[in-house]
N, C-alpha and C positions, 0 to 999 in steps of 0.2 A: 504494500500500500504506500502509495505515495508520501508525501508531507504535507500537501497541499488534498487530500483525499481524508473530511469530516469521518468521525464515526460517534460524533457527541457532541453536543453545542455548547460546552461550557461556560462560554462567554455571553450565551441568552440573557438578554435584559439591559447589556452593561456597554456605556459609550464607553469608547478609547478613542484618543487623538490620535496620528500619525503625521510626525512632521518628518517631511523628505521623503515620500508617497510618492513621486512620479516616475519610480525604477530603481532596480537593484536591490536591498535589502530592503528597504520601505515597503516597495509595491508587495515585495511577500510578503511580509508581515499584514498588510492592510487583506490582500487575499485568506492567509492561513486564518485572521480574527472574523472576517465575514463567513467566510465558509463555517464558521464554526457558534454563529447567533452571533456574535458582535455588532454593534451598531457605531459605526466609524468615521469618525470625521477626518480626513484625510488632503495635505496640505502640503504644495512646493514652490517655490521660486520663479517657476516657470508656468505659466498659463497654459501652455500648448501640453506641455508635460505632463500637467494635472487630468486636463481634459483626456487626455490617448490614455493614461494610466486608470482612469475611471471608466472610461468606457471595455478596457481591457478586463475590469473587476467586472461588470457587469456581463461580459460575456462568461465569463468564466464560474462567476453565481447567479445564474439566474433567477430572479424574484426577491434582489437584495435591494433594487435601487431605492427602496423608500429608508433604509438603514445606514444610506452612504451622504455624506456633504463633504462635498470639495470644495477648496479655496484658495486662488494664489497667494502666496502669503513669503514675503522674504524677510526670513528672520532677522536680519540685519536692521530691519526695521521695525524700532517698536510698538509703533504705530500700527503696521500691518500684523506684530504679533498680536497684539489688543484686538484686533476687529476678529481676528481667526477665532480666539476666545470667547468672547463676547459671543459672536455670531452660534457660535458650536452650543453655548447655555443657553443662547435664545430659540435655538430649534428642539432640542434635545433636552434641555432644562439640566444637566449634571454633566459631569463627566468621574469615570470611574477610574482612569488609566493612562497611561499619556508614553508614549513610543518617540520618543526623540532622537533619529536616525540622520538628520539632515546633518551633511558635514563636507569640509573644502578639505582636498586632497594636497601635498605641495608635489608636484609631479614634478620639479626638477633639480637635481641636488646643486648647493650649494654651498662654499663653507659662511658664519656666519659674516666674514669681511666682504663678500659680495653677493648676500643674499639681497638682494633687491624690497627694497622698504616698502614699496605699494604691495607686493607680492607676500610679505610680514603682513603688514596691516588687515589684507583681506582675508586672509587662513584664522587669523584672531579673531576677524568681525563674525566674522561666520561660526566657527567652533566653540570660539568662548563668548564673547559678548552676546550671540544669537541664540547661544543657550541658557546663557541669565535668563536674557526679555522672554524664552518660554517658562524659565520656573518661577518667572518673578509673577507672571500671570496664571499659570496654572494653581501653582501652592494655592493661591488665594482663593480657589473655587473645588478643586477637587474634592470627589465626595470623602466621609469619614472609612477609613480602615483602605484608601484606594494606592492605587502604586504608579509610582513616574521611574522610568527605565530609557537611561541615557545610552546610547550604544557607545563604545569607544574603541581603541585600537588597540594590539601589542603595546602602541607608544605610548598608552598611556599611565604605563608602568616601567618600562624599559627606555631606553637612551640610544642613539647611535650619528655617526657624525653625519652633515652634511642636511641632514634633517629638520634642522635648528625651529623651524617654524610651525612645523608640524607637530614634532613635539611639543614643544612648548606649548601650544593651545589645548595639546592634549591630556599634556599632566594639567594645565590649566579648569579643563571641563572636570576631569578628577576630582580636583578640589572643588569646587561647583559642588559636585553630585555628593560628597564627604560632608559639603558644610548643610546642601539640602536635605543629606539625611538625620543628622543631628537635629534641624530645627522640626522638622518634617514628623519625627519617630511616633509624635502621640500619634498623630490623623493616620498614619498610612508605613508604607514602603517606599524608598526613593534608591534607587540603586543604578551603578555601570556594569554592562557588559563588558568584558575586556577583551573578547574577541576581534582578531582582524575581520573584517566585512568581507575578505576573500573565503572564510570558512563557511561562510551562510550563502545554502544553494537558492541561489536566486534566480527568477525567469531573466 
């Protein structure tokens, strides 16, 4: 049986976010919780992205669509996290879980004396800063006893040269997910996955 092949709904009844829903680790994720009773709000950066990525859930579960809401949404901006949020309580009234997948890759090595500063700046906006603006608006809504699940990397425990940006943002979100479980421990769970995104079989 597949991964993506239900044999129980466990997730019946219960909204989960999904941010970085438009492929790769996301969109599974957003498929294995539908398939399985979830009710998903699911969210990327890219409009086009969002839209093919939803229509792709819906071929895939059919009679889910009244259980799914998409929204562009770039974390980078707080603004646009707020409305994602907002909009997800005002359709769905709660949310139960929240799947924080979206993340900036640094695809080309550098040592730190010529990592290129705009190319730092945006691995951070994106990794760490875009993941505050989702816990800074989730914590504050998420139902009682619910769980927020940050995905991370190898790098977010580990070090290696040339990397300098990537890491960094990464033991970055770490600490993030470390301080939101401390604050977080009465309401719920808040936890990182430390797996590379290359081990999760994605469409």
């Amino acid at each position: 049986m597949g991964i993506l092949e239900p044999t129980l709904t466990p997730f019946k009844g219960k909204v989960i976010t999904v941010a970085g829903a438009s492929r790769g680790t996301g969109l599974a994720t957003v498929k294995y919780l539908v398939l399985r009773g979830a009710t998903v709000s699911m969210s990327s950066s890219s409009p086009k992205g969002i839209a093919k990525a939803h229509a792709e859930v819906l071929e895939e579960c059919p009679g889910s669509d009244d259980r799914i809401m998409t929204m562009a949404c770039d974390i980078t901006k707080y603004e646009d996290v707020q409305a994602w949020i907002a909009e997800t309580m005002k359709r769905f009234g709660r949310i139960d879980a929240c799947a924080n997948v979206s993340g900036k890759e640094q695809r080309k090595l550098f040592p730190l004396t010529q990592l290129p500063i705009e190319d730092y700046k945006e691995i951070m906006d994106v990794n760490v800063n875009g993941l505050f603006y989702l816990l800074r608006e989730q914590m504050k809504v998420i139902s009682e006893g619910g769980s927020i699940v940050n995905v991370g990397s190898v790098c977010s425990s580990f070090s290696s040269p040339y990397y300098g940006a990537y890491i960094a943002s990464k033991h970055g979100a770490a600490g993030l997910t470390k301080a939101a479980a401390f604050e977080g421990a009465a309401r719920g769970g808040y936890n990182q996955l430390g797996n590379d995104q290359h081990t999760v079989r994605a469409p």
